[in-house]
SELO-944327 format. One record per residue (C-alpha): residue in three letters; x, y, z. Coordinates in steps of 0.5 Angstrom, whole numbers, padded with zeros to 4 digits, always signed. Example, Ala and Ser with C-alpha at 12.3 -4.5 7.8 and 13.67 -1.06 7.14 Angstrom:
Ala+0025-0009+0016
Ser+0027-0002+0014
END
This chain:
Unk+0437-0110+0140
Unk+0444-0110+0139
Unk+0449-0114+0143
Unk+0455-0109+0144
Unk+0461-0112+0148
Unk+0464-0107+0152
Unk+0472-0111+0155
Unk+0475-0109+0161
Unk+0483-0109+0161
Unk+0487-0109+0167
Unk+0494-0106+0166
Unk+0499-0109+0172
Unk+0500-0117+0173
Unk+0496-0121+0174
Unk+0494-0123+0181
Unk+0493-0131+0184
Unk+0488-0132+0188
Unk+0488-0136+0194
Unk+0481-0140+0195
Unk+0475-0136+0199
Unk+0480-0130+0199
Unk+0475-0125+0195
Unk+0479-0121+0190
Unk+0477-0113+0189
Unk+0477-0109+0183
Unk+0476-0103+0185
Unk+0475-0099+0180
Unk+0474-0092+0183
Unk+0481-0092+0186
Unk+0486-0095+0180
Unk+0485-0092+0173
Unk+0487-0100+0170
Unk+0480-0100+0164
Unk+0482-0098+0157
Unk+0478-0097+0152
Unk+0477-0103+0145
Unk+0478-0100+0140
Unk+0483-0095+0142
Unk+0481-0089+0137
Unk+0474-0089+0142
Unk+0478-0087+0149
Unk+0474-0081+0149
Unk+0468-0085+0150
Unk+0470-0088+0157
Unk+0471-0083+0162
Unk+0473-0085+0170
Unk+0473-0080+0176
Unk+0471-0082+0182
Unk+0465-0086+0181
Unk+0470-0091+0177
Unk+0468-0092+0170
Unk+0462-0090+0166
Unk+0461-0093+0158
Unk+0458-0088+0153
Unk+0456-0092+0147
Unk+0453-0089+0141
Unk+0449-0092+0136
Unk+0454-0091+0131
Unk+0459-0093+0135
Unk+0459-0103+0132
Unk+0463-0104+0139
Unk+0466-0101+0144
Unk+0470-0106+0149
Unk+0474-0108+0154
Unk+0477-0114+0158
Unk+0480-0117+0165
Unk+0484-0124+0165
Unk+0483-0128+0173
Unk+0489-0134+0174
Unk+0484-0139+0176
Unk+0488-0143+0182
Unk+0489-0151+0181
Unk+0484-0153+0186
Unk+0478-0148+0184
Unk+0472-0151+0182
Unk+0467-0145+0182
Unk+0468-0138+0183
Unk+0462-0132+0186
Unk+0462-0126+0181
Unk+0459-0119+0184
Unk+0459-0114+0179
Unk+0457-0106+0182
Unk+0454-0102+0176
Unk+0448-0099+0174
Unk+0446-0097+0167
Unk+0442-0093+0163
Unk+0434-0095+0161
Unk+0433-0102+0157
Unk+0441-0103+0157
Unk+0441-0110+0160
Unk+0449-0112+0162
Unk+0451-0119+0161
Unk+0458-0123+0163
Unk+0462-0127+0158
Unk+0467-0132+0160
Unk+0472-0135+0155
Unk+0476-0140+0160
Unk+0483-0142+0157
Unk+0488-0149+0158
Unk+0495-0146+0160
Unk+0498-0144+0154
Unk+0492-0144+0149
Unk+0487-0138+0146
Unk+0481-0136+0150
Unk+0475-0141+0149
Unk+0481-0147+0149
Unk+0478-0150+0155
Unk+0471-0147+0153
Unk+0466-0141+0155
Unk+0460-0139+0159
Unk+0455-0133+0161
Unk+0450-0130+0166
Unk+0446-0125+0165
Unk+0445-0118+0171
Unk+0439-0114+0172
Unk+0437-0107+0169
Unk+0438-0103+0174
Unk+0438-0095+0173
Unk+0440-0094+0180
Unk+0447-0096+0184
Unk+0447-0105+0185
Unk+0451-0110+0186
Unk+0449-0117+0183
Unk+0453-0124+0183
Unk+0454-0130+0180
Unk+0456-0137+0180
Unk+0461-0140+0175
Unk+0463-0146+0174
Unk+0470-0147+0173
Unk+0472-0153+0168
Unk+0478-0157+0170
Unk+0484-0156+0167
Unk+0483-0147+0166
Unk+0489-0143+0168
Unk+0487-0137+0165
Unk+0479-0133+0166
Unk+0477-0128+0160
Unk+0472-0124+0163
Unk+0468-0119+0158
Unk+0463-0114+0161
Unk+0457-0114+0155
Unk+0451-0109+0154
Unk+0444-0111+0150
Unk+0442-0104+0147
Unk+0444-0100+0141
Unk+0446-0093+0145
Unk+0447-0093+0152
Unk+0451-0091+0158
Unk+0454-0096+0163
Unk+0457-0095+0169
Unk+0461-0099+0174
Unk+0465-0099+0181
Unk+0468-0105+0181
Unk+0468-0113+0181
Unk+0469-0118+0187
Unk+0471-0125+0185
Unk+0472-0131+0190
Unk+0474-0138+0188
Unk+0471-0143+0191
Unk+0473-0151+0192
Unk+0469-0157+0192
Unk+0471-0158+0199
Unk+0469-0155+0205
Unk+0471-0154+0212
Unk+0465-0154+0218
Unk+0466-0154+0225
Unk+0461-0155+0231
Unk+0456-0150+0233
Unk+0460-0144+0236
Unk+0459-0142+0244
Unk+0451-0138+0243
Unk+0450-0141+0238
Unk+0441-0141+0237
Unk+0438-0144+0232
Unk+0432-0140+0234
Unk+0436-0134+0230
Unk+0436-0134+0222
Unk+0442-0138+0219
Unk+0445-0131+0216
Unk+0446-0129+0223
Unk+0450-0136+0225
Unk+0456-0133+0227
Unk+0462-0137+0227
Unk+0458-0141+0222
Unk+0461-0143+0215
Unk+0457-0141+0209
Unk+0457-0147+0204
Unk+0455-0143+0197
Unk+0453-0146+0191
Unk+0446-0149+0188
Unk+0447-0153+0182
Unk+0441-0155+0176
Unk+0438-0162+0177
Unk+0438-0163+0170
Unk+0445-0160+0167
Unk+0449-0159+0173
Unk+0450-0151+0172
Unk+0450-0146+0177
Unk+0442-0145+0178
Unk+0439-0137+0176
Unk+0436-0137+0182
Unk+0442-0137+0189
Unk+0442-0141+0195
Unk+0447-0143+0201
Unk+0447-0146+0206
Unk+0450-0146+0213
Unk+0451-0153+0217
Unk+0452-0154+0224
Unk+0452-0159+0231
Unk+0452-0161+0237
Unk+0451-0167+0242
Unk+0444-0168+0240
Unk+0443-0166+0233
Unk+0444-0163+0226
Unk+0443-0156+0225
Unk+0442-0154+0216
Unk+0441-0147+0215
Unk+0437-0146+0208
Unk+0439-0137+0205
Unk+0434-0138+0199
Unk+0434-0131+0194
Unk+0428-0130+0191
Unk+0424-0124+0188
Unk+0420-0121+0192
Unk+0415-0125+0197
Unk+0410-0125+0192
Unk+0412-0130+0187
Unk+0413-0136+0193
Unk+0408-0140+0191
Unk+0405-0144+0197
Unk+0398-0145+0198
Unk+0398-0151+0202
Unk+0397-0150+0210
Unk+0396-0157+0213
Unk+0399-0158+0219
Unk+0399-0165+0219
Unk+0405-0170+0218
Unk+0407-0171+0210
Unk+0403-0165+0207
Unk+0402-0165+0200
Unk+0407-0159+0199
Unk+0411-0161+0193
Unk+0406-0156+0188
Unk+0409-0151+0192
Unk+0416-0147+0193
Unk+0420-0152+0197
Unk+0427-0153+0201
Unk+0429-0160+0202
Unk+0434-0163+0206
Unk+0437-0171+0204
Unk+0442-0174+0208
Unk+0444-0182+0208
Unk+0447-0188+0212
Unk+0452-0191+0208
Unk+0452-0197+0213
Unk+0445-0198+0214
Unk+0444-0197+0206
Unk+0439-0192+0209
Unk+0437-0184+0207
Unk+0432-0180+0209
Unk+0428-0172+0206
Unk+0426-0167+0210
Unk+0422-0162+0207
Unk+0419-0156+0208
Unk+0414-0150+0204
Unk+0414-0142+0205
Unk+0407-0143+0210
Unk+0412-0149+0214
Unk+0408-0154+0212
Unk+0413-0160+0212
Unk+0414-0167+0208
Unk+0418-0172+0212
Unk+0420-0180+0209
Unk+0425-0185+0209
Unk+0429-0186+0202
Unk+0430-0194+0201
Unk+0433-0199+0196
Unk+0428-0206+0197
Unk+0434-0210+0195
Unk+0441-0207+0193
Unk+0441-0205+0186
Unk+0435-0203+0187
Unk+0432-0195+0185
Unk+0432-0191+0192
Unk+0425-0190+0193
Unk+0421-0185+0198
Unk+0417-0188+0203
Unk+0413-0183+0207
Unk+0410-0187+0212
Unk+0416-0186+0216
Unk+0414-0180+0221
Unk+0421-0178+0225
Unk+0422-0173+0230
Unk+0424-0167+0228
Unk+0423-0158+0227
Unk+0423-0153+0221
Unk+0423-0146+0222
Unk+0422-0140+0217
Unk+0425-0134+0217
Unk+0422-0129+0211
Unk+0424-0122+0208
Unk+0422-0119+0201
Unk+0427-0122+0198
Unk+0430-0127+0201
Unk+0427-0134+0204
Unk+0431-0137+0211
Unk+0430-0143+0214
Unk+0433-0148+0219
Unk+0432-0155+0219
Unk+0434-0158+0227
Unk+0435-0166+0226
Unk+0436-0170+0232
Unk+0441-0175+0232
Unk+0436-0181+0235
Unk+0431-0179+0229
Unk+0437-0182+0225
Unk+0438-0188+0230
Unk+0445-0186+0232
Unk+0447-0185+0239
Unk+0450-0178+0239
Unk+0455-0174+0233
Unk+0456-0181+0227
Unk+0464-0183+0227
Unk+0464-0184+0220
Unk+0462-0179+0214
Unk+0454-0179+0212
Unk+0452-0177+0205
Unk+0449-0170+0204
Unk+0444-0166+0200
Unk+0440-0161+0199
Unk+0435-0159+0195
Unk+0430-0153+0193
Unk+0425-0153+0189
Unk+0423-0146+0185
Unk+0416-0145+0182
Unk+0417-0138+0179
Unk+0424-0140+0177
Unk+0422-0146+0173
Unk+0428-0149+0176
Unk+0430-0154+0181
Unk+0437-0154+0184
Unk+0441-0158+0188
Unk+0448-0156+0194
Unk+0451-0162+0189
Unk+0454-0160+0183
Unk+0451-0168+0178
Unk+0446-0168+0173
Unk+0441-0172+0175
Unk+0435-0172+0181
Unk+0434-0171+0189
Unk+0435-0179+0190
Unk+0441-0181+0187
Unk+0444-0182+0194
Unk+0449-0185+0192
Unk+0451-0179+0189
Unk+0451-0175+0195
Unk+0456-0171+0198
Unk+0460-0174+0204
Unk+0460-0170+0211
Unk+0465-0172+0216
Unk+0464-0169+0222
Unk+0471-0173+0225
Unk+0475-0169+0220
Unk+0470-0163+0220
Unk+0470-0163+0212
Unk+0465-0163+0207
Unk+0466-0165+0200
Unk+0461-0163+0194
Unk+0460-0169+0189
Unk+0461-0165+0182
Unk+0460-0169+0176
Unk+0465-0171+0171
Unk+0464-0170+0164
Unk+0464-0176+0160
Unk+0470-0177+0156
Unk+0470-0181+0148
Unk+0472-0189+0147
Unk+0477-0191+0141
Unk+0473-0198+0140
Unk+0480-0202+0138
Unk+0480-0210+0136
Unk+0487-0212+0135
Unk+0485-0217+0131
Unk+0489-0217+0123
Unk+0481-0219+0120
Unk+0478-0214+0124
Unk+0484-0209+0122
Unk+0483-0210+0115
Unk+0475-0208+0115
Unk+0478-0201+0118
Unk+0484-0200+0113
Unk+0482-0194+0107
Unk+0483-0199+0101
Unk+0479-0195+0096
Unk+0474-0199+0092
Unk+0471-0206+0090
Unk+0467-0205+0096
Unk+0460-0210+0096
Unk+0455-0210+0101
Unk+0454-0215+0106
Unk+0452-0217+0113
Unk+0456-0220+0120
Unk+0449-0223+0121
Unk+0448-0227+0117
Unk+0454-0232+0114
Unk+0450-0237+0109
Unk+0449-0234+0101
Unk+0444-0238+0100
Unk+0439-0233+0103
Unk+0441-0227+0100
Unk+0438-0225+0093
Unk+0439-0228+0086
Unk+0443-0223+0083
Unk+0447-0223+0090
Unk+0449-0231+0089
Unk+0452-0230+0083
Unk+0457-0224+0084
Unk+0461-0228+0088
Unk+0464-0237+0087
Unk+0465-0242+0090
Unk+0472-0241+0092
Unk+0470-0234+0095
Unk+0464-0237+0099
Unk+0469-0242+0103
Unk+0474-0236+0104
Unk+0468-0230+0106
Unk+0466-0234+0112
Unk+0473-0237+0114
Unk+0475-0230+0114
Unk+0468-0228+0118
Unk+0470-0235+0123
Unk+0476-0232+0124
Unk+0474-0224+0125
END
C-alpha cells in the first residue's frame, strides 16, 4: 500500500489554547481546508457533512495540513479526530513539533495511528509535546492507493503535568463506577514503562477523599471484553493474578520510606504488598506478606474496564488525610496489548518509587513525574598537555599507550624508534598530563 498524505490547511490566525480548554475544528460549519497540490481541489469537496477526500490511484499525493500553537506549560495533548473512510484505508496522524522560529520537525516528530472505520467514529490520542515547541504541524494520512476519506472535525485539548483534585463532592459513592463521579477531576494520560510514550491502549483515572480513605478510579479502554485475559478466580489475599490483565495502584511514604501495590484482575481477584528498601540505597522490593485492609470494585462494559480502589487511611498507618504530600502511581498491565503503562510519564518499572508523582492534599494538587531527556557532556581538561592531545596537528602520529609508561615492555621494533632523550621527555609529559 501506498502511504498518501492528505494536509489539512487552516486559513484564519491562528488560535492559543488555554490548558484543559478543548479546541474544536468543526469542519462542517467553517470551509477553512484546502487542498495540496493546488491543481487537485476538485478532488475535495466540503458540504454539510464537513469534507470527504477522493483519492485516485493515479493521483502521488493529495494533502493538506493545520498548525496548533502549543501553550508554554503543555506537556501533552488529547487528539480526537471524527472521520470515516472507504474499505481497507487505514487513517494515520503525523505531527512535526517546531522551536519558536525553526522549520517543522526542528523540535521533532511523531505518529499515531486510527482504526479503519466505514461508518461515522471519533477516536483520540495521546501526544507527548516536547519541551521547547511553540508551533504543532498536524498532518492527516491515509494508507491505500485509492480511497475516500471523510472528516468532521478535529478536538484538541492541551494537557499540563499538573493537576487539580479536590475532596469527594456532596453524594459522592464509590459504589458508582468512576465515569459517573460527578464533580470528580479526570487525571488522563498512561505512559509506556519501558520508552515513556503515550501508551496504544488508554487509560484515566479519577482520585478523591474523605476523612477515612482515598478513593482511585481506574477508566481502562479495551477492545472488547473478549480479549482480558483473566483466568485466575481466587478469592484469597495475594492471588497470583499477574498472568492476567491487572490494574495497579502505587502509593509511598516519604517519611517512613515506605511504599505499597494494590492490585486488582478483571475476576477481582486482588494482590496486596508492602514495597520496602532493606537498607536505604537499596532496590525497593515487594513483600507480599503484608495483607492491609482495603476493597476493590469492578465495573466492566464491552469496551471499557472501571474499577475503583478504596483505601483506608489507618491501612496506611495515618491518623486521617496525610498533611504532607505522598508519592503516587498507578499501573496497568495489558495482556492483549502487549504493553505495560503507567499514569507517570519516566521509563522504567512500577517500583521505582522514588519516581512517583507527588499528591498533596493540602494544596489539592497533583504533579505527574515526566522523564527528561538526557543531554550530551563535552569532556574538558584544562590541562596544556591534555590540550595538545586534541589539537588537529596533521601527521607524525605513533601509537602507544596511557597505561603502560616503561619502554622496555613494548616490542623490539617499538624500542628502537624512540632515544633516550625522547624516553625521558615521554614519560614527563605523561606525569605532567
Amino acid at each position: 500500500m501506498r502511504k498518501v498524505l492528505l494536509y489539512c490547511f487552516l486559513a484564519v490566525s491562528i488560535i492559543t489554547a488555554h490548558a484543559f480548554d478543548p479546541i474544536v475544528y468543526d469542519f462542517t460549519k467553517r470551509n477553512i481546508v484546502k487542498p495540496f497540490p493546488r491543481e487537485l481541489a476538485a478532488s475535495l469537496t466540503w458540504g454539510e457533512e464537513g469534507y470527504q477526500m477522493n483519492k485516485t490511484a493515479d493521483q502521488t499525493m493529495f494533502s493538506a495540513y493545520f498548525y496548533l500553537q502549543a501553550p508554554a506549560d503543555a506537556k501533552a495533548m488529547k487528539y480526537a479526530f471524527t472521520y470515516r473512510n472507504s474499505p481497507g484505508a487505514i487513517p494515520q496522524l503525523n505531527l512535526s513539533f517546531n522551536k519558536k522560529g525553526g522549520a517543522n520537525g526542528s523540535n521533532g516528530m511523531t505518529k499515531a495511528s486510527f482504526p479503519s472505520s466505514t461508518e461515522w467514529a471519533t477516536h483520540e490520542v495521546l501526544i507527548t509535546i516536547p519541551a521547547g515547541t511553540e508551533m504543532i504541524q498536524c498532518i492527516h494520512s491515509a494508507m491505500e492507493d485509492a480511497y475516500k476519506l471523510a472528516f468532521k472535525s478535529v478536538t484538541v485539548t492541551y494537557l499540563s503535568d499538573t493537576f487539580d483534585i479536590t475532596p469527594a463532592p456532596n453524594g459522592f459513592s464509590a459504589k458508582l463506577p468512576p465515569s459517573q463521579w460527578q464533580g470528580v477531576p479526570e487525571l488522563p494520560g498512561f505512559y509506556l514503562c519501558v520508552t515513556a510514550e503515550p501508551a496504544r491502549e488508554q487509560t484515566s483515572l479519577k482520585l478523591t477523599w474523605d476523612n477515612d480513605a482515598l478513593y482511585v478510579g481506574f477508566m481502562a479502554n479495551i477492545k472488547s471484553r473478549g480479549v482480558l485475559q483473566a483466568k485466575v478466580k481466587d478469592s484469597k489475599p495475594d492471588a497470583a493474578i499477574f498472568s492476567d490483565d491487572c490494574l495497579e495502584l502505587f502509593l509511598h511514604a516519604p517519611a517512613r520510606n515506605l511504599a505499597w501495590q494494590f492490585a486488582v484482575n478483571a475476576n477481582a481477584s486482588r494482590f496486596d504488598a508492602e514495597v520496602k528498601q532493606d537498607v536505604p540505597g537499596d532496590p525497593w522490593r515487594v513483600k507480599s506478606a503484608w495483607n492491609g485492609d482495603w476493597d476493590v470494585v469492578n465495573f466492566l462494559e464491552e469496551n471499557r474496564w472501571e474499577a475503583t480502589f478504596t483505601i483506608p487511611w489507618k491501612t496506611l498507618g495515618f491518623d486521617g488525610v496525610p498533611k504532607t504530600a505522598i508519592g503516587f502511581n498507578a499501573g496497568r498491565e495489558n495482556k492483549s496489548g502487549q504493553e505495560n503503562s503507567q499514569w507517570n510519564a519516566y521509563d522504567g518499572n512500577f517500583h521505582a518509587v522514588e519516581k512517583y508523582a507527588s499528591l498533596d492534599f493540602s494544596n489539592g494538587k497533583i504533579e505527574r513525574t515526566r522523564r527528561v531527556d538526557s543531554v550530551s557532556y563535552l569532556i574538558d581538561r584544562p590541562n596544556a598537555q591534555y590540550e595538545a592531545l586534541l589539537s588537529h596537528e596533521p601527521g607524525n602520529f605513533r601509537t602507544g599507550t596511557w597505561g603502560i609508561a616503561l619502554l622496555s615492555v613494548f616490542p623490539e621494533k617499538i624500542r628502537q624508534l624512540y632515544s633516550d632523550e625522547e624516553v625521558l621527555e615521554w614519560q614527563d609529559n605523561l606525569l605532567a598530563a
